[in-house]
TORZALUM-524536 format. One record per residue (C-alpha): chain; y, x, z. Coordinates in pm, whole numbers, padded with zeros to 5 digits. Last residue first. Layout:
N
+-------+--------+--------+--------+
| kette |     yy |     xx |     zz |
+-------+--------+--------+--------+
|     A |      Y |      X |      Z |
...
+-------+--------+--------+--------+
***
This chain:
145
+-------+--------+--------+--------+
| kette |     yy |     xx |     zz |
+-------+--------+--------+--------+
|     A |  02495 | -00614 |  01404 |
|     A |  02318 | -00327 |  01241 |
|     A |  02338 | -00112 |  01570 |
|     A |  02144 | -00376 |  01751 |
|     A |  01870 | -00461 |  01496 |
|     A |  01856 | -00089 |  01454 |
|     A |  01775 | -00053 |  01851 |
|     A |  01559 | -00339 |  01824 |
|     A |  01349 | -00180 |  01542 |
|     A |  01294 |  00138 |  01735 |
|     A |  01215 | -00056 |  02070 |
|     A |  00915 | -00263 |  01807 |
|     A |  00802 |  00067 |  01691 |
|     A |  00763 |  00246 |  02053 |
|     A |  00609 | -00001 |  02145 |
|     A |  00304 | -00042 |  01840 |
|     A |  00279 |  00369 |  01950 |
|     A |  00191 |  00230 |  02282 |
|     A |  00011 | -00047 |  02203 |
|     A | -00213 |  00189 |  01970 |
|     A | -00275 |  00435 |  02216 |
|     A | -00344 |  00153 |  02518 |
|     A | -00614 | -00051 |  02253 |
|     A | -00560 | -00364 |  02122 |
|     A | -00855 | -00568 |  02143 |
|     A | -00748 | -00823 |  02395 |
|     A | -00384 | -00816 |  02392 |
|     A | -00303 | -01207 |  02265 |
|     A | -00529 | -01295 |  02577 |
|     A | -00429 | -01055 |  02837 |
|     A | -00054 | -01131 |  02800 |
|     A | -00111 | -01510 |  02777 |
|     A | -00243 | -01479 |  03086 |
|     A |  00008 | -01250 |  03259 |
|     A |  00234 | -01515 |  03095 |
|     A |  00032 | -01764 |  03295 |
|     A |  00098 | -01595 |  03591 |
|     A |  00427 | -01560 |  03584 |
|     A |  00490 | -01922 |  03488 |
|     A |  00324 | -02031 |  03783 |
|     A |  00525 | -01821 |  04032 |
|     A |  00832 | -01960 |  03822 |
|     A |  00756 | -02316 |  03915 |
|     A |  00657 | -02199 |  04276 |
|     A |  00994 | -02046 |  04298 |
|     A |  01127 | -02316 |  04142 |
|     A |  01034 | -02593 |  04390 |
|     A |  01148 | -02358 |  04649 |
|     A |  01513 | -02359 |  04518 |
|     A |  01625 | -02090 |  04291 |
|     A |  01995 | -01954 |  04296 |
|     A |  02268 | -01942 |  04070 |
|     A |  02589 | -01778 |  04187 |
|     A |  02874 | -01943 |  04096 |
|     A |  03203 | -01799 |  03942 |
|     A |  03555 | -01947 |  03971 |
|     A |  03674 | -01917 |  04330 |
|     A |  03572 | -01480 |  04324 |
|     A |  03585 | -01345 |  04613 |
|     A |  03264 | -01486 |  04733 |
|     A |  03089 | -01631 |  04459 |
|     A |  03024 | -02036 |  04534 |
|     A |  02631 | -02146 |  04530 |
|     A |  02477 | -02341 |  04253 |
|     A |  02157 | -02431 |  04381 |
|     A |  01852 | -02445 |  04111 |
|     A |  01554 | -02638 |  04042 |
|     A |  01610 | -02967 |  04201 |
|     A |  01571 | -03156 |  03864 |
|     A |  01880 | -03245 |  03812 |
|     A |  01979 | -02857 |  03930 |
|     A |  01801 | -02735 |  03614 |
|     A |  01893 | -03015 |  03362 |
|     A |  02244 | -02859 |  03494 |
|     A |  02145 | -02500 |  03491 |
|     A |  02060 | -02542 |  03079 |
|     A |  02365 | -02703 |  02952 |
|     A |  02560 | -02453 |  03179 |
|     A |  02361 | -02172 |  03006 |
|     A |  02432 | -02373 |  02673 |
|     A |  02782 | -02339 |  02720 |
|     A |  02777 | -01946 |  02789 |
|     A |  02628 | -01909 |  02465 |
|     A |  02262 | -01702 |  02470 |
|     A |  02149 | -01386 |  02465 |
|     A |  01925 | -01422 |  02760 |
|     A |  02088 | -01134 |  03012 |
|     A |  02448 | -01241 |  02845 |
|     A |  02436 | -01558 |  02930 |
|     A |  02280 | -01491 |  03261 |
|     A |  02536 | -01261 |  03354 |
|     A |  02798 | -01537 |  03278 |
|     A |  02656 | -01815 |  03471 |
|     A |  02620 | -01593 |  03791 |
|     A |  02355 | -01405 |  03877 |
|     A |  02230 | -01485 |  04249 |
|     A |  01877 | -01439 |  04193 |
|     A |  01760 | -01181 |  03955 |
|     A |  01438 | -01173 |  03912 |
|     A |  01351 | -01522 |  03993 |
|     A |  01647 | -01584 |  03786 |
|     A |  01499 | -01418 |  03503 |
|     A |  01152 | -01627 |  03503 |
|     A |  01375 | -01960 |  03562 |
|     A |  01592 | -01922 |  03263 |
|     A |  01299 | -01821 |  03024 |
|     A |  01127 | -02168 |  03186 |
|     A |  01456 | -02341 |  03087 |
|     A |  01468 | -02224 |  02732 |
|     A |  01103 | -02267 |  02637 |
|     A |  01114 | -02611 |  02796 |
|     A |  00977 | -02758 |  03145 |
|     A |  00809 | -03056 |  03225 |
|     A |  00519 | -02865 |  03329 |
|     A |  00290 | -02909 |  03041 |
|     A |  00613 | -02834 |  02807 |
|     A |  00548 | -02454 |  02975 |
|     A |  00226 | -02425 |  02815 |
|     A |  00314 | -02582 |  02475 |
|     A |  00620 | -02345 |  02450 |
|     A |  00451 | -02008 |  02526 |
|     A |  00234 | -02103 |  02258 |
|     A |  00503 | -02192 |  02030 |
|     A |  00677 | -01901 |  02154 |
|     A |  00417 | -01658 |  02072 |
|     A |  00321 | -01794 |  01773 |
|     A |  00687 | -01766 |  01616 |
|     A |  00739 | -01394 |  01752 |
|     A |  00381 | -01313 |  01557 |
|     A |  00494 | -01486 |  01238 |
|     A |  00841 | -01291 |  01221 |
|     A |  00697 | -00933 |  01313 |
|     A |  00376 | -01016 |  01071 |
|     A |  00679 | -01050 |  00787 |
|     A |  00836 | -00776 |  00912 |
|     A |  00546 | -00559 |  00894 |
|     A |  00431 | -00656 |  00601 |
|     A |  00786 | -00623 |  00398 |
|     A |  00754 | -00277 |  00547 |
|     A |  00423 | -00200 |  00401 |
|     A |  00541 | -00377 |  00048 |
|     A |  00853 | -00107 |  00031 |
|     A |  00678 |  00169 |  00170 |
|     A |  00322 |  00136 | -00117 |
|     A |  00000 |  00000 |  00000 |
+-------+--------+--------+--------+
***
């Protein structure tokens, strides 16, 4: 196989992979009332409690308007606690409630899951060197855009 059609390849499996994983990822989490978006919301606050809206916008890559969109089908659903930022009158810190912990808890482990399953196979040499690609590719997304 020539460059040009090896890279299309790549890409192409790149783009089919990243759609399988989050329509798998999706079903699971829709099985606990929850969507892609949210449950990606609740796995990075449980690592990062306290973040305001702002940090989690940029921590997700995602508009500032659709975090709040987000946190408030969040907090409807007793999710989250929206706690003032000392110092600062205009920023909230975002916290989990215990319901969310557990939520996220689950989440974690079916990830870990989901990890082992789409991995089996797939030796530690090859992931590695398959890392290293994918970082590679990221930083030239980034420096491209």
């Amino acid at each position: 196989m020539d460059s040009a059609a090896l890279r299309t390849r790549f890409v192409d499996e790149l783009s089919k992979v990243n759609r399988q994983l989050r329509t798998m990822f999706d079903a699971r989490v829709r099985t606990r009332g929850l969507t892609l978006s949210r449950a990606r919301l609740l796995m990075h606050l449980a690592k990062n409690e306290g973040a305001t809206q702002s940090e989690l916008a940029s921590a997700l890559e995602i508009e500032q308007a659709s975090v709040v969109t987000l946190l408030d089908a969040l907090q409807k659903k007793d999710l989250i606690l929206r706690c003032a930022v000392e110092g600062d009158r205009r920023a909230n810190g975002i916290f989990l409630t215990g319901k969310a912990r557990e939520e996220a808890d689950a989440i974690f482990g079916f990830v870990a899951e989901l990890r082992k399953q789409i991995l089996a196979g797939v030796d530690d040499d090859d992931l590695s060197v398959a890392t290293r690609v994918l970082e590679q590719v990221s930083r030239n997304i980034g420096a491209a855009a």
